[in-house]
Rosetta silent file (secondary structure, phi, psi, omega in degrees, C-alpha in Angstrom):
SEQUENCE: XXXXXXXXXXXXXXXXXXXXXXXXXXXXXXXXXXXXXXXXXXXXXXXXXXXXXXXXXXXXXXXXXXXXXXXXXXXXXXXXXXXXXXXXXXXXXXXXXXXXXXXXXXXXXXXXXXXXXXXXXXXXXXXXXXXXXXXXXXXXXXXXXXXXXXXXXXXXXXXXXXXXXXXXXXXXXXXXXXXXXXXXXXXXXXXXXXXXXXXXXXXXXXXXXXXXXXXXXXXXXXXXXXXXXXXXXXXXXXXXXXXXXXXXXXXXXXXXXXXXXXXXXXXXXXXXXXXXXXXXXXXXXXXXXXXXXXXXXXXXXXXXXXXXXXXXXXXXXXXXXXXXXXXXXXXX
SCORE:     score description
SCORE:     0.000 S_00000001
   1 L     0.000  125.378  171.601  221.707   16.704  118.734 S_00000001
   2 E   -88.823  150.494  159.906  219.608   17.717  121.336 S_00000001
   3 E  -163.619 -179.283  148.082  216.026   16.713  121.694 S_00000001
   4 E   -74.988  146.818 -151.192  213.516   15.452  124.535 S_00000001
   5 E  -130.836  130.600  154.011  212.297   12.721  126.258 S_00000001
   6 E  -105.253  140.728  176.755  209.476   11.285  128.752 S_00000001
   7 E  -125.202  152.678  156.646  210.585    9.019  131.396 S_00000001
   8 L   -71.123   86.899  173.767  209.052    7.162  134.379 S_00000001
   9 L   -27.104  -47.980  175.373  209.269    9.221  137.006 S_00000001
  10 L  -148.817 -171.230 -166.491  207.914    7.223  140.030 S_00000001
  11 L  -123.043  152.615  163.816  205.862    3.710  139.622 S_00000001
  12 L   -73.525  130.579  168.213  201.739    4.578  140.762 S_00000001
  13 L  -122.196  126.236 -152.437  200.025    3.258  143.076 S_00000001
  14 L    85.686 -136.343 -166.820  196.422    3.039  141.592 S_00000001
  15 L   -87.552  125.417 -167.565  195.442    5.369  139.062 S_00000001
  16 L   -65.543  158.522 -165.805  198.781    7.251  137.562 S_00000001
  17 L  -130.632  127.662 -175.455  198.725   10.677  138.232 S_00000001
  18 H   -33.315  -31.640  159.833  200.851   12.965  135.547 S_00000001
  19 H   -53.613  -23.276  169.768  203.597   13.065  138.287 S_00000001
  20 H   -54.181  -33.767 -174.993  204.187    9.845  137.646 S_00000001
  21 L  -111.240  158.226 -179.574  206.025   11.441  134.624 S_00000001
  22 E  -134.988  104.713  161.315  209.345   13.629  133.537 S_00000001
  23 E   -73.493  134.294 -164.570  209.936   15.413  130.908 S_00000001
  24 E  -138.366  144.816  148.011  213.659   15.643  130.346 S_00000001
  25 E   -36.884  139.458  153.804  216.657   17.271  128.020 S_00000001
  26 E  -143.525  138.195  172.736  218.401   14.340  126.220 S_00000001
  27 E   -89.680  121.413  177.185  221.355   14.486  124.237 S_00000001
  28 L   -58.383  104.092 -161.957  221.596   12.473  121.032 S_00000001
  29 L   -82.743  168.317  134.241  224.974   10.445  119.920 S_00000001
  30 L    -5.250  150.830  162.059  226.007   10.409  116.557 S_00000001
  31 L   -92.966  128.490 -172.897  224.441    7.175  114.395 S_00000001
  32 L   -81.773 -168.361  173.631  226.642    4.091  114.339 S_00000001
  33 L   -87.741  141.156  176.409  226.131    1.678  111.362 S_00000001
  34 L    79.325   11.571  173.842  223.179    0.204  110.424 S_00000001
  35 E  -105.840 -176.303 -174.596  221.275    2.558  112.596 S_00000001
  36 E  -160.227  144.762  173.300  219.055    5.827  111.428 S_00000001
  37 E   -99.508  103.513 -160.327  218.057    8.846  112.835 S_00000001
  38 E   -91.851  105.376 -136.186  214.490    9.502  113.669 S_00000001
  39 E  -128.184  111.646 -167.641  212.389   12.236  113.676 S_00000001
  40 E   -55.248  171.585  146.791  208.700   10.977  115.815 S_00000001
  41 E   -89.874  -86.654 -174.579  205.422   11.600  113.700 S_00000001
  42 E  -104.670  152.874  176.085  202.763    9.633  115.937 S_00000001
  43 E  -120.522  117.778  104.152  202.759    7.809  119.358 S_00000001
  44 E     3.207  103.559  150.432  200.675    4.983  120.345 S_00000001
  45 L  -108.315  140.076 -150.931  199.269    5.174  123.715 S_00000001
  46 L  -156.704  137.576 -167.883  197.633    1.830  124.702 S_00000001
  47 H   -52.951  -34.973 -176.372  196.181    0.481  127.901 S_00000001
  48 H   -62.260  -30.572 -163.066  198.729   -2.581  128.309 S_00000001
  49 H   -83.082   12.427 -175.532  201.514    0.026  128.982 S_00000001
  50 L   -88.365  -45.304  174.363  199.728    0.982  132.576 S_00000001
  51 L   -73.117   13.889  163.924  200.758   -3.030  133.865 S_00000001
  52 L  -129.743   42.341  167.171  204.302   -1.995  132.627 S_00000001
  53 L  -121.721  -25.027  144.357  204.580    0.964  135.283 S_00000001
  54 L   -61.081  140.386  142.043  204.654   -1.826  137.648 S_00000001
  55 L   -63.717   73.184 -172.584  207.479   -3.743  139.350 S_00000001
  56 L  -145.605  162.269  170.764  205.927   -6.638  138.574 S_00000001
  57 L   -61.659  125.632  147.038  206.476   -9.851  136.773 S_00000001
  58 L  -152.810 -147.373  155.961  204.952  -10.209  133.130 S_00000001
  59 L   -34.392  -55.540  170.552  205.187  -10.646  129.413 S_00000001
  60 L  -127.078  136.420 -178.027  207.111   -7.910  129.085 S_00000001
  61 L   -65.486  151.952 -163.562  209.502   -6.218  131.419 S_00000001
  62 L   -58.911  177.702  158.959  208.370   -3.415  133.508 S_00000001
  63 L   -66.893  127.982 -156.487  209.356    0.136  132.724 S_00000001
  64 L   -70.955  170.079  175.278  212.604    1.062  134.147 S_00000001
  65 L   -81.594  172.752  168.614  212.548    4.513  136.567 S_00000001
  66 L    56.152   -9.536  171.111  214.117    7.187  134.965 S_00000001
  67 L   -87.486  142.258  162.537  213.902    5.598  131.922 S_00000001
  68 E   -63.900  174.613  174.764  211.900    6.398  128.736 S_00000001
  69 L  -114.321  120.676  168.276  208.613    4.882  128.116 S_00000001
  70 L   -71.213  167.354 -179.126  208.471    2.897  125.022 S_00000001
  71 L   153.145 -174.584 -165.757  205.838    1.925  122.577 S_00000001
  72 E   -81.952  159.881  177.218  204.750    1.807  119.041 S_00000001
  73 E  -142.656  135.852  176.117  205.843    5.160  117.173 S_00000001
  74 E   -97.530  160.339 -172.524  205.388    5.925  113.348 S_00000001
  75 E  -171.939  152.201 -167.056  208.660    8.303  112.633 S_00000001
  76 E  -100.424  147.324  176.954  210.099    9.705  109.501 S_00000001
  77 E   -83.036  108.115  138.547  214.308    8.616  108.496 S_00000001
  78 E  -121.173   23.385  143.949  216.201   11.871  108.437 S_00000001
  79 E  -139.087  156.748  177.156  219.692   10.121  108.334 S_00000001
  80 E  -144.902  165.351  162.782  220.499    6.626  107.798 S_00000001
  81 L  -119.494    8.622  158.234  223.571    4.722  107.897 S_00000001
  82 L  -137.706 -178.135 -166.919  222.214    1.579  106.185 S_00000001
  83 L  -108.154   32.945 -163.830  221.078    0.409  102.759 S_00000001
  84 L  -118.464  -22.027 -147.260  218.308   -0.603  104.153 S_00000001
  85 L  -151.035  133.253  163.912  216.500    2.936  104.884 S_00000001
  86 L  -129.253  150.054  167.092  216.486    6.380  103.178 S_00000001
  87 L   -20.106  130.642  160.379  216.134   10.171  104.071 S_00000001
  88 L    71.290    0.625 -171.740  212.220   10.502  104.473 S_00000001
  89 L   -63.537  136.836  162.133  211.487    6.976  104.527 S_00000001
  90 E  -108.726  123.529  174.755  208.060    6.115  107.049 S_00000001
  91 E  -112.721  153.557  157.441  208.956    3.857  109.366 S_00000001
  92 E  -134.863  172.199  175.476  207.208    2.456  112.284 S_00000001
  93 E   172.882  172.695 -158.996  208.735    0.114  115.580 S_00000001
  94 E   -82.433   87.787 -168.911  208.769    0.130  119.248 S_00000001
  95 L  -120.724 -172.555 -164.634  210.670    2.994  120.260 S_00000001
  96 L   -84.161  157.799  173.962  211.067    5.580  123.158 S_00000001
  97 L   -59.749   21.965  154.316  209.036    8.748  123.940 S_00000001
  98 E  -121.399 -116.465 -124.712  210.955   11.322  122.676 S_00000001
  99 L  -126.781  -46.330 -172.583  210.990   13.855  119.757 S_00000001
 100 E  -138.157  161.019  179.777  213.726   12.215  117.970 S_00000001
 101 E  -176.689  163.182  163.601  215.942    8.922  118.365 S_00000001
 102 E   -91.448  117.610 -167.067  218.036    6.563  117.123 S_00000001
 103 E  -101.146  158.936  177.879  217.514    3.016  115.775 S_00000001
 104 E   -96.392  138.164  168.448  218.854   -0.054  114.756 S_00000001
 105 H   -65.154  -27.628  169.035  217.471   -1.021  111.310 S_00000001
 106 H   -50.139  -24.612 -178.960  216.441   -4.172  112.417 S_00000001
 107 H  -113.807   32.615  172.399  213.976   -3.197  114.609 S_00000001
 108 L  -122.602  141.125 -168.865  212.206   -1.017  112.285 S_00000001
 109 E  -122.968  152.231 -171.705  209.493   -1.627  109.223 S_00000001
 110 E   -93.042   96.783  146.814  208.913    0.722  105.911 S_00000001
 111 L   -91.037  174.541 -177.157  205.549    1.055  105.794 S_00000001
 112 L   -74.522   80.726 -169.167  202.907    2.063  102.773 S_00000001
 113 L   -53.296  -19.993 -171.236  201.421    5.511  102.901 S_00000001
 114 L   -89.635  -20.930 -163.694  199.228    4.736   99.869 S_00000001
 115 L   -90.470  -78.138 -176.068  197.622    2.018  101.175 S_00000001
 116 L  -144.750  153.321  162.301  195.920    4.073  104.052 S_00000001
 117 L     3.037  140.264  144.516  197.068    7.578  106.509 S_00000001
 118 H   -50.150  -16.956  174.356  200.328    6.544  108.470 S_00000001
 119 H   -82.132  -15.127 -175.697  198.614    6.582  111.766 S_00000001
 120 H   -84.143    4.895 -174.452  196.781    4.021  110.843 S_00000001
 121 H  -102.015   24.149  170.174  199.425    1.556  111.331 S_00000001
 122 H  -120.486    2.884 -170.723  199.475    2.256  114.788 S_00000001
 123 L  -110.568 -109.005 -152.074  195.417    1.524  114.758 S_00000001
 124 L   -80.579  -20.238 -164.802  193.732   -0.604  112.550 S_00000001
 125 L  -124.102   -2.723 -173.743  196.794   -1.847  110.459 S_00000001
 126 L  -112.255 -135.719  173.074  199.018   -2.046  113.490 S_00000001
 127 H   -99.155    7.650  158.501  198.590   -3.885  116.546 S_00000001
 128 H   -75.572  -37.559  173.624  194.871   -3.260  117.701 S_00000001
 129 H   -66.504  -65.635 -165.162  193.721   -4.401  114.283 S_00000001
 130 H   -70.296  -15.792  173.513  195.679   -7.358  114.371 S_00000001
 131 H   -45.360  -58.166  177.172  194.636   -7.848  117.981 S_00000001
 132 H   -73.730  -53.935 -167.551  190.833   -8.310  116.897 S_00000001
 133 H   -51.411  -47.961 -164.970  191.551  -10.089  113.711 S_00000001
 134 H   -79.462  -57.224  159.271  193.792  -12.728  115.525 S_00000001
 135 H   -63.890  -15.759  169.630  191.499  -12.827  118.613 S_00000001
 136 H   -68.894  -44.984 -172.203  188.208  -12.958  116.818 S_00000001
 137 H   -63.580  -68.685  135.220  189.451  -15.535  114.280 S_00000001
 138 H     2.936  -79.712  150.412  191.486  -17.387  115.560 S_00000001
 139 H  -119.517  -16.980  164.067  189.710  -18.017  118.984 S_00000001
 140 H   -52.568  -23.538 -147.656  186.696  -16.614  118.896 S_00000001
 141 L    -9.488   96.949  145.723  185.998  -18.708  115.291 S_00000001
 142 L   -50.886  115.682  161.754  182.592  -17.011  114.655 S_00000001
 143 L  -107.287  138.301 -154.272  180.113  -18.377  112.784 S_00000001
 144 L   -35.720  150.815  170.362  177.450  -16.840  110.590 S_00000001
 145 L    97.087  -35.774 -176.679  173.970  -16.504  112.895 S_00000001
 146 L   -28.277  142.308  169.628  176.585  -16.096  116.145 S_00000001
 147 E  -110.829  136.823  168.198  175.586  -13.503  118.638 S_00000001
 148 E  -133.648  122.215 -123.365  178.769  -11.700  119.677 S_00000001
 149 E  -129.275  102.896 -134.387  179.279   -9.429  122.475 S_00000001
 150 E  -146.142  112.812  123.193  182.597   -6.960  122.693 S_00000001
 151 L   -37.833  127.876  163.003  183.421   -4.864  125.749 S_00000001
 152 L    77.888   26.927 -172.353  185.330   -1.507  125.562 S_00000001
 153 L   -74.388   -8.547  167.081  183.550   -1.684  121.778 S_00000001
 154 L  -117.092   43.276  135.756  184.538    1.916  120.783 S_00000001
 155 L   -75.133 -165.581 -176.702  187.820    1.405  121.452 S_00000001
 156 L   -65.466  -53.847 -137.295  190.829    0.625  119.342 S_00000001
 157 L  -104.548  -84.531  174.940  190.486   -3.622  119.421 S_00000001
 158 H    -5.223  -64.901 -155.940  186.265   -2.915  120.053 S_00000001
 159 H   -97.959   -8.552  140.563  185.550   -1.073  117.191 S_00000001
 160 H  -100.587    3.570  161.612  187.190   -3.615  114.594 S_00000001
 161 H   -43.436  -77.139  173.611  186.303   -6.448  116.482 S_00000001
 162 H   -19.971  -57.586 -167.463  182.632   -5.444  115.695 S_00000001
 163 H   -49.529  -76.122 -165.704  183.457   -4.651  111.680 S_00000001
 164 H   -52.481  -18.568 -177.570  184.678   -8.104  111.598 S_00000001
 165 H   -84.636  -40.891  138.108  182.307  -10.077  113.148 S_00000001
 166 H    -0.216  -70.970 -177.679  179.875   -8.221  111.226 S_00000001
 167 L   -73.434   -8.701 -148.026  181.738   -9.399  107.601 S_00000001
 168 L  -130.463    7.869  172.402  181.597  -12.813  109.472 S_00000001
 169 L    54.068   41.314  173.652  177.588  -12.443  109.179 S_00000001
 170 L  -111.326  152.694 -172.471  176.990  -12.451  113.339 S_00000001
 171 E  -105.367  131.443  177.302  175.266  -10.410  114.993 S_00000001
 172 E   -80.845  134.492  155.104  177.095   -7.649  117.600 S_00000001
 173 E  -114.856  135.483 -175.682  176.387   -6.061  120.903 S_00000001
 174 E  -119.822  154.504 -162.933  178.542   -3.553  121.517 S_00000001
 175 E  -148.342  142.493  177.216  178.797   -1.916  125.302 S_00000001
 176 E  -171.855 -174.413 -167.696  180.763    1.196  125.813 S_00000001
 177 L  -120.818   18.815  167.210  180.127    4.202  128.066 S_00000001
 178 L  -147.062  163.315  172.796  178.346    7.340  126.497 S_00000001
 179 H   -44.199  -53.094  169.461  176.148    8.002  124.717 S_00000001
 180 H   -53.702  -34.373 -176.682  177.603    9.650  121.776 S_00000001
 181 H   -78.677  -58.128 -172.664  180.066    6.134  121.203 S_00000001
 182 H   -52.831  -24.902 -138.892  176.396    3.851  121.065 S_00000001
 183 H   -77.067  -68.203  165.542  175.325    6.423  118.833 S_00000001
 184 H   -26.743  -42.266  146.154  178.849    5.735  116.331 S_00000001
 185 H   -23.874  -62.072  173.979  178.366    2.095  116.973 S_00000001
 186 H   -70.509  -63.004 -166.593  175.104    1.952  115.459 S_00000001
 187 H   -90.229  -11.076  176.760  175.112    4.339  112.936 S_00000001
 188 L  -122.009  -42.226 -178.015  178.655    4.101  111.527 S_00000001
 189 L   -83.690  -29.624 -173.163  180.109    0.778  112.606 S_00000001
 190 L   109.805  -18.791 -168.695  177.024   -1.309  112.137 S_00000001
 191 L   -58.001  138.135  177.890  176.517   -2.784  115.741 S_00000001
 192 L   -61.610  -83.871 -156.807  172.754   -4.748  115.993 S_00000001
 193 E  -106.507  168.833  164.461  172.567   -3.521  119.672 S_00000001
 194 E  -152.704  116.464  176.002  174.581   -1.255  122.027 S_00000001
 195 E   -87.357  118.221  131.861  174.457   -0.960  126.067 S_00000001
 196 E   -28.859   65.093 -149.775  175.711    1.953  128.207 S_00000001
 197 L   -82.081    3.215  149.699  176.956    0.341  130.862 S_00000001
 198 L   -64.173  -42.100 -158.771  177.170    3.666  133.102 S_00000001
 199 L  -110.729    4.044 -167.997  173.905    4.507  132.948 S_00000001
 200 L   -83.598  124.140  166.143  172.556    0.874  132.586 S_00000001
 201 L   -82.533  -14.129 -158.924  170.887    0.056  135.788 S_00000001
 202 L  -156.879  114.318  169.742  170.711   -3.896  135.713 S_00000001
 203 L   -84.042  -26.318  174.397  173.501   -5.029  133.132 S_00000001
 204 H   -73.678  -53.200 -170.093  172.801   -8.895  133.291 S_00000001
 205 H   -65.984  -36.374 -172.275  169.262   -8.123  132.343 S_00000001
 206 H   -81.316  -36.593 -172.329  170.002   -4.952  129.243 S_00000001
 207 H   -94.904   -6.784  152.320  172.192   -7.878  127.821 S_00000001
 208 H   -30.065  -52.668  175.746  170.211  -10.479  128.685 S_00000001
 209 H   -59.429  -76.441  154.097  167.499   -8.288  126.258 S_00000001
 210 L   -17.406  -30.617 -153.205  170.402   -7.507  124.266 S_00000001
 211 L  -176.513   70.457 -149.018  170.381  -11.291  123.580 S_00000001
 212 L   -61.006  -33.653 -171.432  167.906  -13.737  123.100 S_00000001
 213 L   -89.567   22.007  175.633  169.670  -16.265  121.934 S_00000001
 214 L    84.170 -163.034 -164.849  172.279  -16.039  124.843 S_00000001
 215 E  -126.844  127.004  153.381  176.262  -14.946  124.046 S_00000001
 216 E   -98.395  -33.239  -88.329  178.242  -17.231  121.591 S_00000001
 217 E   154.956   67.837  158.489  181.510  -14.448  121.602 S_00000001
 218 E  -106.768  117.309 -139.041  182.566  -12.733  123.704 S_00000001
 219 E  -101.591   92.177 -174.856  185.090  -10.309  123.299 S_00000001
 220 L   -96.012   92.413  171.466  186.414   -9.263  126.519 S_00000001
 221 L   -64.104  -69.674 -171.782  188.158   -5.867  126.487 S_00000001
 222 L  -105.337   -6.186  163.328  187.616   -4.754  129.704 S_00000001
 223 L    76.068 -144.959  175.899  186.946   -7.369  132.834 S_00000001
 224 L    69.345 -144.566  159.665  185.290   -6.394  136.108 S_00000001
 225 L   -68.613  -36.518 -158.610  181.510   -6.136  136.299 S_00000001
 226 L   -82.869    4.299  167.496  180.678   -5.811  132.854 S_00000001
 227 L  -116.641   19.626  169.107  181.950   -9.387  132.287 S_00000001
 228 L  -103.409  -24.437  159.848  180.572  -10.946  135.066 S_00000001
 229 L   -83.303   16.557  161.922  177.261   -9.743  133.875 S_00000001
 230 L   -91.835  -90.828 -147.011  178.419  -10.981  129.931 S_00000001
 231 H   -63.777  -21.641 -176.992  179.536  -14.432  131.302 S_00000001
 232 H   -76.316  -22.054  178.067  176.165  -14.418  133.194 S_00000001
 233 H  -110.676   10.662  177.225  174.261  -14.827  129.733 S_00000001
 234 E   -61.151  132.374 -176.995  177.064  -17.170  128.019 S_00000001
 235 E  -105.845  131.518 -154.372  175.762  -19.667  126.153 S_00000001
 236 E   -71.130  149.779 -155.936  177.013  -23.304  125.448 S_00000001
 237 E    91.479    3.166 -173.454  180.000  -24.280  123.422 S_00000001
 238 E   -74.679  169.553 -172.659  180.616  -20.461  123.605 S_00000001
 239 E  -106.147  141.676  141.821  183.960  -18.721  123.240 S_00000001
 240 E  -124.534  109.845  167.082  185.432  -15.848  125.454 S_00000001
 241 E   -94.077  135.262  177.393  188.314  -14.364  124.171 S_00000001
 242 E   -79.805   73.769 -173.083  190.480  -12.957  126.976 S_00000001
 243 L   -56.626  -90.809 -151.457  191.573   -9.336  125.379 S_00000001
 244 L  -148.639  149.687 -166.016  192.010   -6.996  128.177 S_00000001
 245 L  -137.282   53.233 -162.739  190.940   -5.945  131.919 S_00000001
 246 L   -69.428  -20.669  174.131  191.321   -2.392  131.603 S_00000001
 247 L   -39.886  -58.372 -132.734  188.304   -2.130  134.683 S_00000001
 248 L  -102.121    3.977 -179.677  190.887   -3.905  136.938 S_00000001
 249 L   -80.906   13.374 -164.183  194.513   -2.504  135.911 S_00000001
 250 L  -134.682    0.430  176.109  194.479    0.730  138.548 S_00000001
 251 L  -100.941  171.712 -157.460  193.441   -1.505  141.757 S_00000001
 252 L  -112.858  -16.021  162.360  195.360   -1.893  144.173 S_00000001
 253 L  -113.049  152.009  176.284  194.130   -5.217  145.902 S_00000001
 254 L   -41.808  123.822 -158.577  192.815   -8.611  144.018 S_00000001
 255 L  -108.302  117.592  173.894  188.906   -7.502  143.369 S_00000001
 256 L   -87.676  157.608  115.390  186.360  -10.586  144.448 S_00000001
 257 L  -133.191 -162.149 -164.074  183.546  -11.627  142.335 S_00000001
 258 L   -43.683  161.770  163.373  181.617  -13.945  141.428 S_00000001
 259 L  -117.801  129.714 -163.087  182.914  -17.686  140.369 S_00000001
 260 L  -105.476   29.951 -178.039  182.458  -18.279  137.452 S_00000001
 261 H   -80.118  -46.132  174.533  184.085  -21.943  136.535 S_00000001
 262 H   -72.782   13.739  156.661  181.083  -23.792  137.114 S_00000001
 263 H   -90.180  -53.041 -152.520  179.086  -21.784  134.332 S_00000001
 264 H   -63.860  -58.655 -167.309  182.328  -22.325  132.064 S_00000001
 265 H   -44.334  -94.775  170.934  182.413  -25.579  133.025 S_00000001
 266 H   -31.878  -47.671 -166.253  178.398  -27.036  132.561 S_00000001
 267 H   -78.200  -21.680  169.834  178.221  -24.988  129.736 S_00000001
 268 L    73.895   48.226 -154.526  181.581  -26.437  127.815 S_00000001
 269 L  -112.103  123.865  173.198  182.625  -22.944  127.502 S_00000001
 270 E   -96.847  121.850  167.997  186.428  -22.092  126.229 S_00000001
 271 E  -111.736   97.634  174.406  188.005  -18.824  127.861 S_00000001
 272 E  -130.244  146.829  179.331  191.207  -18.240  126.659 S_00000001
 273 E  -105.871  152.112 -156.469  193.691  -15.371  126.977 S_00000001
 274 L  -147.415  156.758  157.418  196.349  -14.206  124.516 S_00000001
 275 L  -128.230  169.024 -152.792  198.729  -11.412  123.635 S_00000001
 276 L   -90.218  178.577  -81.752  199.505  -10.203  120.067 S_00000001
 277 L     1.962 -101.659 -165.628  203.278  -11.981  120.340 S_00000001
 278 L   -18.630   -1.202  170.352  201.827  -15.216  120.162 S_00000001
 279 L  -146.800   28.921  167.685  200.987  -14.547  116.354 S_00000001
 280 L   -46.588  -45.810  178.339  203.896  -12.698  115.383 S_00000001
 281 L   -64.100  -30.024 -177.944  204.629  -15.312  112.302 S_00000001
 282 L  -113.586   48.718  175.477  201.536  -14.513  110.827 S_00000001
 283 H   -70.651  -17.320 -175.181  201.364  -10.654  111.004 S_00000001
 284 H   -96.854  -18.419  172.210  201.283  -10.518  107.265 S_00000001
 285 H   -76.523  -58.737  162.005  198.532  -12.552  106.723 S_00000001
 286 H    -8.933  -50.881 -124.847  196.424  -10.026  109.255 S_00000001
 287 H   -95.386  -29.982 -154.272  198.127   -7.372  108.129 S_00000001
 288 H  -103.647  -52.374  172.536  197.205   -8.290  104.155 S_00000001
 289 H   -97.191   25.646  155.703  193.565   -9.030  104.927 S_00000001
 290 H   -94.904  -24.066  173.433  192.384   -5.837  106.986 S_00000001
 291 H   -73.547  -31.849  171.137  194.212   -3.436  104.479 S_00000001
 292 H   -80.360  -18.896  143.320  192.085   -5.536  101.949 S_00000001
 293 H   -51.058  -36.129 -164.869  188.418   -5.050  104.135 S_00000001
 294 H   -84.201  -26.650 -130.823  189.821   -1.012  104.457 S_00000001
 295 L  -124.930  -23.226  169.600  190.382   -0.991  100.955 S_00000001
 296 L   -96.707   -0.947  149.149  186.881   -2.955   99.793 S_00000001
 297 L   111.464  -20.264 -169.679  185.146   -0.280  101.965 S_00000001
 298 L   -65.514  -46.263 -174.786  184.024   -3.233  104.603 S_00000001
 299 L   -97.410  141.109 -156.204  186.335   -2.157  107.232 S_00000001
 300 L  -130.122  112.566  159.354  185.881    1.743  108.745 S_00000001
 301 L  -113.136  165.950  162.345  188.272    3.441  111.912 S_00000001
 302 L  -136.491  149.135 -162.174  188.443    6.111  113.991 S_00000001
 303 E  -140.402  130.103  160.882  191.464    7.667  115.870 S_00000001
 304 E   -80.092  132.616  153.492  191.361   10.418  118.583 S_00000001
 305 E  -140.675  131.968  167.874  194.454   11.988  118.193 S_00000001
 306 L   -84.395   94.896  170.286  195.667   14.600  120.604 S_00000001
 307 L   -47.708  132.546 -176.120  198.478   16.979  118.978 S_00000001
 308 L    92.120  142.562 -167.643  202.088   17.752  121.140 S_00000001
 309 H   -99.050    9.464  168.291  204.239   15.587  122.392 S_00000001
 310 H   -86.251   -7.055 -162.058  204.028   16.542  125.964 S_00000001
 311 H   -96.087   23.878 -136.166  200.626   15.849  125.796 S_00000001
 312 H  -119.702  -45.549  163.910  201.646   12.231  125.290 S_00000001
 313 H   -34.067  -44.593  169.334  201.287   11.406  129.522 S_00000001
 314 H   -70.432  -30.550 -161.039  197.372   12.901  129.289 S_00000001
 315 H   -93.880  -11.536  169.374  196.529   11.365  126.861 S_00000001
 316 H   -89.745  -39.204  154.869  197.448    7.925  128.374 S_00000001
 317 H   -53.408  -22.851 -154.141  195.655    8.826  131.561 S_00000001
 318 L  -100.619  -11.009  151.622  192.857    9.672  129.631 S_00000001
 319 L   -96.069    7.671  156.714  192.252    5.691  128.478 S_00000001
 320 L  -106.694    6.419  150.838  191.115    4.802  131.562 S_00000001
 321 L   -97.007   -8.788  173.592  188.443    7.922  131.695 S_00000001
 322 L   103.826   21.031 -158.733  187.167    6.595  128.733 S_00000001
 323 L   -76.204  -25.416 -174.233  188.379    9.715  126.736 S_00000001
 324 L  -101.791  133.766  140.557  189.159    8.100  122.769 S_00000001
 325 L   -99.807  139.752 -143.232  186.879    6.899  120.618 S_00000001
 326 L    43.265 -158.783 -145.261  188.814    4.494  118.607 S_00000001
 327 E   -66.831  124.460  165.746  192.915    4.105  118.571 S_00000001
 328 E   -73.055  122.196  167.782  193.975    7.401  121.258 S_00000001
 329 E  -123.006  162.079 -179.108  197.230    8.585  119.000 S_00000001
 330 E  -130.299   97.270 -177.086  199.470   11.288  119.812 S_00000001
 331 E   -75.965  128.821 -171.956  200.932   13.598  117.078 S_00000001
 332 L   -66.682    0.000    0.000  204.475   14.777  117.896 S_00000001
């Protein structure tokens, strides 16, 4: 069976440039046992997969050249070869960019179309949802009265971060970068305040405003400036959970600023960073109370999704312009 593929063309230096990518023929073997044959729906593009177009040491190994680029995918079964899987079955699991592929059953989950839209289990029900549920809860532990503060807040992780701290009686500031996203914030999501932090002239000072009682939470999505002016209002015994540094993934030398251990420090301040692995045994408790928040009306997404699956390189460039409001998906 023929079908198509994107691979990683070259590795970037800086900000990836669509060249960076290949679209290719691929040819398809037969399915061995206990595998199934997969026909994509949706693609998950996500910010993390820009540090795995390096040759560099991490979490996870980098993307090979010439290779596809992997990630989460929801995809429909139209052959199987195990008892495990049937014709038409929605599955979703980490698989390659193209149109169709083959799987092991093992690495793939059935999920439940009734319980909410299949895309969403690449959002809110997948691993940006459990990302804020496990990082709010977990290390953030909010308590009612809290002021909590979330970079990158109309993003995928952002915009239930908010919900929850919210159901968790605290009050949010949410910072994103247009207008139209504060607006969605406010009026749909719930956020107490929201900063612009393009158009914001003095950032320590709008959250300073933002936040009389100082920062208990903070919810770092994106790193850079906007959290050296965050961490500049942190308050003591505060939390920072260490999401994501999507400012700082496209430079190409170590960025100074300020130092900030001797606020964490006087202040008795915990910063800790995590990836969604680290709470792999307990994906079902996550996973069983945000479908029950979606489903009691408390929790609310939103998904850009850009349609074609060639479109699946722009649309990954296009989370460091700031381009999705909530989870960027890509329909095959």
């Amino acid at each position: 069976m023929k079908t198509k593929q994107i691979v990683l063309a070259s590795r970037p230096k800086g900000i990836p440039l669509l060249e960076n990518f290949n679209t290719k023929d691929f040819e398809l073997a037969e399915i061995k046992d206990n595998e199934v044959l997969l026909e994509a729906m949706y693609f998950s593009v996500d910010p993390y997969m820009r540090g795995r177009m390096n040759d560099a040491k991490s979490y996870v190994p980098p993307f090979e050249i010439g290779k596809p680029i992997t990630g989460g995918v929801i995809a429909k079964v139209i052959k199987s070869n195990t008892g495990n899987f049937k014709e038409n079955d929605i599955v979703t699991g980490n698989l390659p960019w193209q149109q169709h592929c083959n799987a092991l059953a093992t690495s793939l989950l059935k999920i439940d179309t009734s319980i909410a839209p299949a895309s969403y289990y690449l959002g809110i029900l997948g691993m940006p949802g459990l990302t804020a549920y496990f990082g709010l809860m977990h290390i953030g532990k909010p308590k009612a009265g809290e002021t909590v503060v979330v970079s990158g807040a109309a993003g995928a992780v952002g915009l239930v971060v908010g919900q929850i701290a919210k159901i968790q009686g605290c009050r949010v500031v949410g910072i994103a970068g247009t207008d139209e996203k504060l607006k969605l914030l406010k009026e749909e999501f719930g956020f107490d305040e929201v900063i612009n932090y393009k158009t914001c002239t003095n950032l320590k000072k709008a959250i300073t405003d933002a936040c009389p009682k100082a920062v208990d939470i903070y919810y770092d999505n994106v790193g850079g400036e906007t959290s050296d002016a965050v961490i500049s209002n942190i308050n003591f015994n505060a939390r920072i959970v260490l999401c994501g540094q999507i400012a700082l993934y496209n430079s190409t030398e170590i960025p100074m600023g300020p130092r900030l251990q001797p606020m964490l420090l006087t202040r008795s301040v915990l910063m800790q960073g995590f990836i969604i692995g680290n709470y792999q045994s307990q994906f079902g408790e996550g996973t069983k109370q945000l479908a029950t928040w979606i489903k009691e009306g408390k929790l609310k997404y939103k998904e850009t999704i850009v349609k074609g699956f060639d479109k699946l390189p722009a649309a990954l460039l296009g989370l460091f312009e700031g381009d999705n409001i909530g989870k960027m998906i890509v329909k095959a």
